[in-house]
N, C-alpha and C positions, 0 to 999 in steps of 0.2 A: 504494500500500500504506500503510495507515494505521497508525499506533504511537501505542496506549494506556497510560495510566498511571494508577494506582487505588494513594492512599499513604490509611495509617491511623498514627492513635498511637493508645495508650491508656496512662493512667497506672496504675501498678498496686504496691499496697502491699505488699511484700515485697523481699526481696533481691533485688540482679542474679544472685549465684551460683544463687540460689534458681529464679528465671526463666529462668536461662540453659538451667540442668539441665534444667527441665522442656521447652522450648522445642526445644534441642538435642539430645532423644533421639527418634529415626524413630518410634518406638514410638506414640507419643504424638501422632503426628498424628491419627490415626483418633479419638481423644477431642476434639479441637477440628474435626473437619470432618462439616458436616450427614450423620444416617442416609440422609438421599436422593438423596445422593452414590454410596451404593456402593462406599464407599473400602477400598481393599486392598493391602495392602503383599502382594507376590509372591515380592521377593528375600528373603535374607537380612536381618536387622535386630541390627545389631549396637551396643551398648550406648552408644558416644560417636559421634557425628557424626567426620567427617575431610573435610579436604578430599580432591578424587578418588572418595569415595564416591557408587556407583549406587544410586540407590531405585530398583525397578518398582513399579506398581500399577496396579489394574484400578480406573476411577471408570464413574461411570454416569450422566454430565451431563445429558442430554436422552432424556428419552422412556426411561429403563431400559436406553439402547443401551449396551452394554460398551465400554469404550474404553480402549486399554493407553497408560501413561503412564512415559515414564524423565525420568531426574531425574539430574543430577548435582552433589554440591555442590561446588561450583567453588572460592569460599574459605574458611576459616574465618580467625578472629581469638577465640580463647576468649575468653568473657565479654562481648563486642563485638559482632560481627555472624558471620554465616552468607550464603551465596548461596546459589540454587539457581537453576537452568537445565536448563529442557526440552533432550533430547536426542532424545526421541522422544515423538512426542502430539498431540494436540490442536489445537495453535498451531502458526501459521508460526515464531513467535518464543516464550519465555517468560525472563525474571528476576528472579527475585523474592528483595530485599534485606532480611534481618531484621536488626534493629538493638536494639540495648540500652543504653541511657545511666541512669547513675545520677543520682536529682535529689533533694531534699528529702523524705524521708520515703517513698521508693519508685522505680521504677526508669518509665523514659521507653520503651516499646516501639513502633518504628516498623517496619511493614511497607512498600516499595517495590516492587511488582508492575507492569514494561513490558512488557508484552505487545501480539503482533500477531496478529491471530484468522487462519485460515485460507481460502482464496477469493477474496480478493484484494474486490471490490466489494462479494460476497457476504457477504465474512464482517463489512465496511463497516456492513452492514443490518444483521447477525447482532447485531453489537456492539450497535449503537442499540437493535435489538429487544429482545435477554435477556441477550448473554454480560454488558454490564456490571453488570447488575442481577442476576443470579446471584453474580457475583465480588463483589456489594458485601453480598448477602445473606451468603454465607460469611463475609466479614469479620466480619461483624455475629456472627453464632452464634458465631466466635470469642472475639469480645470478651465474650460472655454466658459463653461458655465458662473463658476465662480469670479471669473474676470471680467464674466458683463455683469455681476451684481455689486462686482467692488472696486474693478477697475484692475488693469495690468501693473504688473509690478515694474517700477523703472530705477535701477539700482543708483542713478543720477537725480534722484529726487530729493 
């Protein structure tokens, strides 16, 4: 069984409160994750993150197939980081660590996503073939994402 890992920063010109907010409300994921995703919050969506908090959601990774996805965030630390962990989905395994550090003139946001695909050899290929190259695509719209909500980072600013 194979254990992936897919880490991102991107530097971003605004506050940590500022990014945390946005970051840390459920709401808000569907604005940062690709239309051909299919992304849909099911549960409830309630205004702060907590730890112990379930997300459901219906995605649509491959081929438009529905695919139900739980979620729990396992820690928080206000203003610092968030965890979330598959509980039910897609992956044999999922963790994914967001992080926020304050740096000179903007804040430092790292993603940490260990994930272990499903099928055991199969899902081996799977990785190789799309799932990485998918989860690296998302990141990517993310970061596009985040830079029309908060602006490009200009290390001359």
């Amino acid at each position: 069984m194979a254990c992936y890992q897919l880490i991102q920063s991107q530097k971003i010109p605004a506050t940590r409160q500022a990014v945390w907010d946005f970051i840390s409300n459920p709401a808000n994921l569907k604005l940062i994750t690709p239309d051909y995703m299919g992304f849909n919050i099911t549960s409830g969506i309630p205004d702060k993150m907590y730890a112990g908090m379930i997300i459901t959601y219906i995605v649509t990774p491959i081929l438009g197939i529905p695919v139900k996805w739980m979620t729990e965030i396992s820690q928080v630390k206000e203003g610092e980081y968030f965890v979330d962990e598959q509980r039910m989905g897609p992956y044999t395994f999922w963790h994914h660590q967001h992080k926020l550090e304050s740096i000179e003139k903007g804040v430092l946001m790292t993603d940490m996503v260990t994930y272990i695909p499903p099928l055991g050899i199969l899902g081996a290929l799977a990785n190789k073939l799309f799932i990485k190259n998918q989860l690296q695509q998302i990141f990517t719209y993310r970061t596009n994402a985040i830079e029309k909500k908060f602006g490009t980072w200009d290390p001359g600013f």
